[in-house]
C-alpha positions as CSV (number, residue, x, y, z in Angstrom):
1,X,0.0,0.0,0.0
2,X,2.7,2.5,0.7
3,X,4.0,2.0,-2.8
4,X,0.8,3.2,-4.1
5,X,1.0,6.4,-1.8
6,X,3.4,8.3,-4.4
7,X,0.7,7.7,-7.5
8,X,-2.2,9.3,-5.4
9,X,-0.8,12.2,-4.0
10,X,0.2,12.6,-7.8
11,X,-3.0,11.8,-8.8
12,X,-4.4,14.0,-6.6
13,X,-2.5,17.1,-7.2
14,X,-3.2,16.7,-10.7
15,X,-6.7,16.8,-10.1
16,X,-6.7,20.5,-8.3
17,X,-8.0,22.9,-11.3
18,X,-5.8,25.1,-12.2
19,X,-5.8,29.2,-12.1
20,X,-6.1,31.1,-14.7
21,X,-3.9,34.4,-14.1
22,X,-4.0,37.9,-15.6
23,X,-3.3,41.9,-14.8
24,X,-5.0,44.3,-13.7
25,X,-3.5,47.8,-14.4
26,X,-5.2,50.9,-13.5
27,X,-3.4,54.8,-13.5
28,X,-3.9,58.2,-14.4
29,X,-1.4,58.6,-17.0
30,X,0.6,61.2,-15.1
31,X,2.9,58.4,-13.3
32,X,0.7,57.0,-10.7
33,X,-0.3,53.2,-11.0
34,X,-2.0,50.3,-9.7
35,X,-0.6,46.7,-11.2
36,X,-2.4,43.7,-9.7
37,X,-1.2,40.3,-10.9
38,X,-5.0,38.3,-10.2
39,X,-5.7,34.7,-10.7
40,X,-9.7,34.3,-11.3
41,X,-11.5,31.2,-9.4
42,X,-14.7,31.7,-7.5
43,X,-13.1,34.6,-5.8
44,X,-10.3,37.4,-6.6
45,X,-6.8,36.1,-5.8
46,X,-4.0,38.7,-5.7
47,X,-0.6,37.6,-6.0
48,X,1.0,40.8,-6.1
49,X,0.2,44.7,-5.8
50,X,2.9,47.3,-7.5
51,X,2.0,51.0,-7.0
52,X,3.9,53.7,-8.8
53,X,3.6,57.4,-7.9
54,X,6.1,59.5,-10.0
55,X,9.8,57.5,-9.3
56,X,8.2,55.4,-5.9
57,X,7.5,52.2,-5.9
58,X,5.7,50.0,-3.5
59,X,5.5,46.3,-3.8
60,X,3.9,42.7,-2.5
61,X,6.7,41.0,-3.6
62,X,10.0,43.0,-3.5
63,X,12.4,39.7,-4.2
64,X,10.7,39.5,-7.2
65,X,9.6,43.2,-8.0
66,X,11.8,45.9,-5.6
67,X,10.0,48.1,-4.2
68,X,8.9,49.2,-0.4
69,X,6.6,46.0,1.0
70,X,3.4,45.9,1.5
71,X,0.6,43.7,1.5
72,X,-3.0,42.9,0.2
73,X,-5.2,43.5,3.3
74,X,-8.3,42.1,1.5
75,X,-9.7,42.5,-1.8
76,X,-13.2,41.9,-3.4
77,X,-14.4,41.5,-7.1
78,X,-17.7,41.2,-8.9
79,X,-19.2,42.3,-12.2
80,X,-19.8,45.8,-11.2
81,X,-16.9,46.7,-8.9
82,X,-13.3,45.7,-7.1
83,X,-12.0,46.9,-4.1
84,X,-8.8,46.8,-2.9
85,X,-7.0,47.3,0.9
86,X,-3.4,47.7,0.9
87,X,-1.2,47.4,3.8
88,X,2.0,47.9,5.4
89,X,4.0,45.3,5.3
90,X,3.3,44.3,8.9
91,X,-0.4,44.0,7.7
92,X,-0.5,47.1,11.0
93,X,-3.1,49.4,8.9
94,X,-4.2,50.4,6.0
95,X,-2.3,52.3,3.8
96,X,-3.6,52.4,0.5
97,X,-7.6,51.9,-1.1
98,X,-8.4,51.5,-4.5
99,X,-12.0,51.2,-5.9
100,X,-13.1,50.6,-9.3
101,X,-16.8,50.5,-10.4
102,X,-17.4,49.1,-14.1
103,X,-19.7,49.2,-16.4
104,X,-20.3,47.5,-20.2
105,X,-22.8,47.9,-23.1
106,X,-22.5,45.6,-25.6
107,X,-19.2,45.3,-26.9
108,X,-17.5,48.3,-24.8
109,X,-16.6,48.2,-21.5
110,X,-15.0,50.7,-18.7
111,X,-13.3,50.2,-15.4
112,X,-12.5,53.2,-13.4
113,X,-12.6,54.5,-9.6
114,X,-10.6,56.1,-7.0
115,X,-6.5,54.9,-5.8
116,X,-5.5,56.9,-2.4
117,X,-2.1,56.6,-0.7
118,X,-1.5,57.5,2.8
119,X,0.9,60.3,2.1
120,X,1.2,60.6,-1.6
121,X,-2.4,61.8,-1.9
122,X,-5.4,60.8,-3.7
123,X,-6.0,59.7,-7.7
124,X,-8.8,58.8,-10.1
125,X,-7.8,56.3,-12.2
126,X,-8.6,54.0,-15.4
127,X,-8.6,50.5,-15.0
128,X,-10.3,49.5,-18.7
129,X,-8.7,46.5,-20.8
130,X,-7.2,48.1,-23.8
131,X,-10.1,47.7,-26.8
């Protein structure tokens, strides 16, 4: 039997369905941005957060991406709207909200809302998929 424990946990693993990953990207074309690397299941699942204002950068995942850490406090997604909770990297307090409201009509679509940084100030941004 313990031969056979190898092949299931394989068998298992292989069974776990896999993630389908994209980007969001959301700025105000004046060097403030918003980068969210999401991977879509039944919920939003954010692997990693890069804000930009002017030369600063901030990221989830600085050995990867440089950049002062943070972290995604909590995040939420549906047809009509995300919201986003950044923190320090101590996950301490909030730092940083975005919110994005969206709306389609037939073949267009827009994404847009409101980014704030705790000392850098607040943005409106656009967070629509190039047509």
């Amino acid at each position: 039997m313990k031969r056979f424990l190898p092949l299931f946990a394989g068998l298992m693993a292989s069974a776990v369905p896999a993630m389908a990953t994209g980007e969001i990207s959301c700025g105000n074309g004046k060097g403030v941005g918003v980068d969210l690397l999401v991977g879509h299941v039944d919920v939003l699942s954010i692997s990693r957060v890069v804000v930009t204002v002017g030369e600063k950068v901030w990221s989830s995942t600085p050995e990867s991406w440089p950049g002062t850490p943070i972290a995604v406090g909590q995040a939420f997604e549906d047809d009509h709207q995300l919201m986003l909770d950044i923190t320090d990297d101590g996950v301490n307090e909030i730092i940083s909200r975005l919110r994005v409201f969206k709306a389609s009509e037939g073949d267009t679509s827009a994404a847009g809302g409101v980014f704030s940084l705790k000392g850098e100030g607040a943005f409106v941004v656009d967070c629509s998929e190039p047509q």
